[in-house]
N, C-alpha and C positions, 0 to 999 in steps of 0.2 A: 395434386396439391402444389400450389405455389410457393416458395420461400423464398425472402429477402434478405440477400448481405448485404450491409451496408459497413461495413467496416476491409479496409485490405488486410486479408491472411494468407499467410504462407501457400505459397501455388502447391507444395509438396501435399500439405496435410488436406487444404482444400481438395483437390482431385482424390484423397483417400474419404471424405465425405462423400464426392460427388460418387466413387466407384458404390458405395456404401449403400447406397441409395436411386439406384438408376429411376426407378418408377418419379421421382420428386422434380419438379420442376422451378432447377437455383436461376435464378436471378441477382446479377452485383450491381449497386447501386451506390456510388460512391461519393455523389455530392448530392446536397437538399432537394435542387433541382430532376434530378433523375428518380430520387426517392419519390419525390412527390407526382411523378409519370409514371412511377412503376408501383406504387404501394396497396393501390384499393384493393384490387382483389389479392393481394395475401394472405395466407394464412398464420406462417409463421416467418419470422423476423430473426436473425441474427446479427448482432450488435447492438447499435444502436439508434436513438429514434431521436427528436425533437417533439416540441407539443403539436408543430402543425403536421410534421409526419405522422404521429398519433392519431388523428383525428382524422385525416386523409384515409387511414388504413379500413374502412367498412368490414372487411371477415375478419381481424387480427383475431387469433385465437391467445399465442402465446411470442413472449420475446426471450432468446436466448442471448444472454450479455456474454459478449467477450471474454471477461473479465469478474472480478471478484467484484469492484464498487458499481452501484445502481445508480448513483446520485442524479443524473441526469434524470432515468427514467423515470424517479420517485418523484422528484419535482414534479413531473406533470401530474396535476390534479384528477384532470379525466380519467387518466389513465390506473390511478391508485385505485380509484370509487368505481372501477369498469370490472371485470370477468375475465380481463386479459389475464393471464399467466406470466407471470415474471420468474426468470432464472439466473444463476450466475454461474460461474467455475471455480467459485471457492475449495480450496484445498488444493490446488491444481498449479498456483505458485506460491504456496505456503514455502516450501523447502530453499526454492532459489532464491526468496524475497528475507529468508533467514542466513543465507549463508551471504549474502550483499551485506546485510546488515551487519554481521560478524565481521565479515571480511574490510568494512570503513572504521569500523570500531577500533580494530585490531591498528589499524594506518592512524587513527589517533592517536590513540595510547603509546605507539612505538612512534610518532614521529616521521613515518615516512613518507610526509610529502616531504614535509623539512629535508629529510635526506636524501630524496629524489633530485631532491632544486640541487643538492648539492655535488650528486651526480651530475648531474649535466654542465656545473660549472668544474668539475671533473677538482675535487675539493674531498682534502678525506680528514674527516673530523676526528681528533681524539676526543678520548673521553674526557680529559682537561680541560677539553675546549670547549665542552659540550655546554652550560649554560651562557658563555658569553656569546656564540656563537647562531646557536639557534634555541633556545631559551631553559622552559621546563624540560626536565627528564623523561624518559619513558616510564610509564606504570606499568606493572601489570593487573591482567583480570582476576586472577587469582584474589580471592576472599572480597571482592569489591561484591555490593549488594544492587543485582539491578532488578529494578523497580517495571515492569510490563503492565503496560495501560491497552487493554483487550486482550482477552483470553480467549481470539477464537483461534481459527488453523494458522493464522500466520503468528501469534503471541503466544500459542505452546509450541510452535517450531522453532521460533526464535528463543523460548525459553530452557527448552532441552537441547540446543546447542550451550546455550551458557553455563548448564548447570554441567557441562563433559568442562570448561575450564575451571572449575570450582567455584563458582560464583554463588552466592547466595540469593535465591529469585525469589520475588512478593510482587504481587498484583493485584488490579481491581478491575473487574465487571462490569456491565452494567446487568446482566443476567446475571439469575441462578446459574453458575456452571459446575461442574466435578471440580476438583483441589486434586491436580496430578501430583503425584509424589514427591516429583523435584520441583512443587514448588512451598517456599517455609511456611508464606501465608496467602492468602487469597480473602480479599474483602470487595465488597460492594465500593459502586464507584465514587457514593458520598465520604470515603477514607484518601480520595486521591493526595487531599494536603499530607498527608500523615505517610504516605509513598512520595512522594516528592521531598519529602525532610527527609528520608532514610534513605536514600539509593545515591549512590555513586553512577550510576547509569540510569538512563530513564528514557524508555523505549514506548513507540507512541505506535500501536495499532491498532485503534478501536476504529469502527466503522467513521465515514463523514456524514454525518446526519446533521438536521438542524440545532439538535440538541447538545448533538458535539462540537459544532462551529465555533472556535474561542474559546475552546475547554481550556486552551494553555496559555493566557491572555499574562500580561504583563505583573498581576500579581500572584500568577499560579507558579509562572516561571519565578518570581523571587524567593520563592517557598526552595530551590533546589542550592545545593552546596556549591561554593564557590569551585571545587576541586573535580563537580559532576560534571557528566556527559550524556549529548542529549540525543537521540535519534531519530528520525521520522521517514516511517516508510508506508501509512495507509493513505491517508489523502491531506490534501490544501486545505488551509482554514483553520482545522485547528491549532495549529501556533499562530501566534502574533508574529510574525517575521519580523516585524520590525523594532519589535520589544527583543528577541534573542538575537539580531543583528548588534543593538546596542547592549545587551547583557555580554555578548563574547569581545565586543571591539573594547570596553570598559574590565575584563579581568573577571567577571562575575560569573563567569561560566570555564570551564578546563577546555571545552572542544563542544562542536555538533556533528553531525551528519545529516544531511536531508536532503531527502528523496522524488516527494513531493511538495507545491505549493498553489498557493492559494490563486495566482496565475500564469497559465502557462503557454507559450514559455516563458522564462522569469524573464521579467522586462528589463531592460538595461540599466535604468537606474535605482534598481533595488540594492537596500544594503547588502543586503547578502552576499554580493558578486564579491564585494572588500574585504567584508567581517573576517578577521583571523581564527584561525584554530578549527577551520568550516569547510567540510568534505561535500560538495556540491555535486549531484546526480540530477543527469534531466528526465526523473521518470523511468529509471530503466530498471530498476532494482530486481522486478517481475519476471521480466526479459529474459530467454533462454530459448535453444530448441527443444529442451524439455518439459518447459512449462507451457510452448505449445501443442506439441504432442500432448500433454496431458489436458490441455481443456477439448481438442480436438477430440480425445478419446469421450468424454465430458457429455459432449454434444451429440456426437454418432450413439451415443447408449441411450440420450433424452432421445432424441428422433425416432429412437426405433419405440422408448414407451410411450411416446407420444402418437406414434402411428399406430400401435396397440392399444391404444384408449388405457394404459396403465399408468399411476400416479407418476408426475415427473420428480425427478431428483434436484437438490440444489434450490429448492423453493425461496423465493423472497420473502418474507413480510414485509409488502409495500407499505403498510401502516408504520411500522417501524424504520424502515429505509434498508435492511440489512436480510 
């Protein structure tokens, strides 16, 4: 059986597939071009695809994504309406993509780029100084109410760290899910204005579907407290960028963080690079050697039910995109 990576991973974890698997025959494919010399007779795909590598592929059976998001692959049409198998490694940087999260939140609320800058101009601030200086105070998370828009691995991980700082968590869905414990309420995703007025925090990880593209459009974001803070760690598109560039440069917002956007990499003259009170990541949130190790593990467990003809794990609904 032949399989195609078309994405670069780690030499370490890759050669623990390859040993995993001697009988398989990998092939890396790392630009269109080679994809498209190497793809017909595949069987199975690792990473990801384009429409014309899609279609190029005559045996594709199934595609193992990198990654938690499909968005790419769901895009193509042929592909949704075909028999291919679509996979992802959800759950597998839920934990790291939660403690990034925490961990820019935390640099808000305290101040410490502010402080950072202030280090390096080797500058020690009292606390007298502290509003003429470099401006608002620090908050804390303690009793602050944040608001989790997707409840899946990565929005009840990110949510059960919050609730260990006493935080109050509410969130909405777009599925029927369970209502974990620590969280106070859990509604459907037609309640999001009614989470947007109440949260002090408001944390953005539902899938990137077309349905969700501009979920947080310029008058979703005016729905939020002058005093909130906003975070995004699933995918681009659904913020307006340019609506909470000007909602943070204008006072109307406390702080952001975000993680990902709508394109990457952010191009130069995007507000955002200026916008004050804005923790800017290129994408890395996910990033760890453990959250490779872990879709690594992910993938060597599908391979092996997939060479067993047993149901695979981690399924897409490509109808759905998620």
């Amino acid at each position: 059986m032949k399989l195609l990576i078309t994405v670069p991973w780690d030499a370490e974890q890759m050669q623990r597939i390859q040993q995993a698997f001697p009988g398989v025959d990998f092939i890396t494919a790392l630009s269109e071009e080679k994809v498209l010399q190497s793809v017909e007779d595949v069987e199975v795909v690792f990473g990801d695809l384009t429409r014309k590598g899609f279609l190029a592929a005559k045996n594709l059976r199934w595609v193992q994504c990198h990654g938690a998001g499909v968005n790419n692959l769901v895009a193509i049409p042929e592909l949704v309406k075909s028999d291919v198998l679509v996979t992802n490694t959800r759950g597998a940087h839920a934990p790291t993509i939660a403690e990034h999260l925490i961990g820019t939140l935390i640099a808000l609320t305290r101040k410490l780029p502010d402080l950072y800058l202030a280090q390096v101009r080797k500058e020690w601030i009292n606390w007298s100084e502290w509003s003429t200086k470099i401006g608002a105070r620090p908050v804390g998370l303690f009793g602050m109410t944040m608001g989790v828009i997707g409840l899946g691995n990565i929005g009840r991980a990110v949510a059960e760290r919050a609730a260990a700082f006493q935080m109050k968590i509410i969130a909405v869905d777009i599925c029927d899910v369970p209502r974990p414990p620590y969280l106070a309420e859990l509604w459907k995703l037609e309640d999001l204005p009614r989470l947007l007025q109440q949260s002090d925090v408001v944390v953005v990880t539902i899938p990137g579907t077309p349905e969700t593209n501009g979920l947080l459009g310029k008058g979703a974001l005016s729905l939020m407290k002058p005093s909130a803070y906003l975070c995004v760690v699933s995918r681009g598109g659904i913020v307006d960028e340019e609506a909470l560039a000007s909602m943070l440069t204008e006072g109307r917002l406390a702080g952001a963080a975000v993680d990902v956007f709508k394109k990457e990499p952010l191009p130069a003259d995007s507000p955002l690079w200026s916008a004050p009170n804005l923790v800017l990541t290129p994408h890395v949130c996910g990033k760890s050697e453990n959250t490779t190790a872990a879709a690594t593990s992910i993938f060597i467990e599908n391979l092996q039910r997939y060479l067993d003809r047993q149901p695979l794990n981690n399924l897409v609904n490509k109808e759905m995109g998620f």
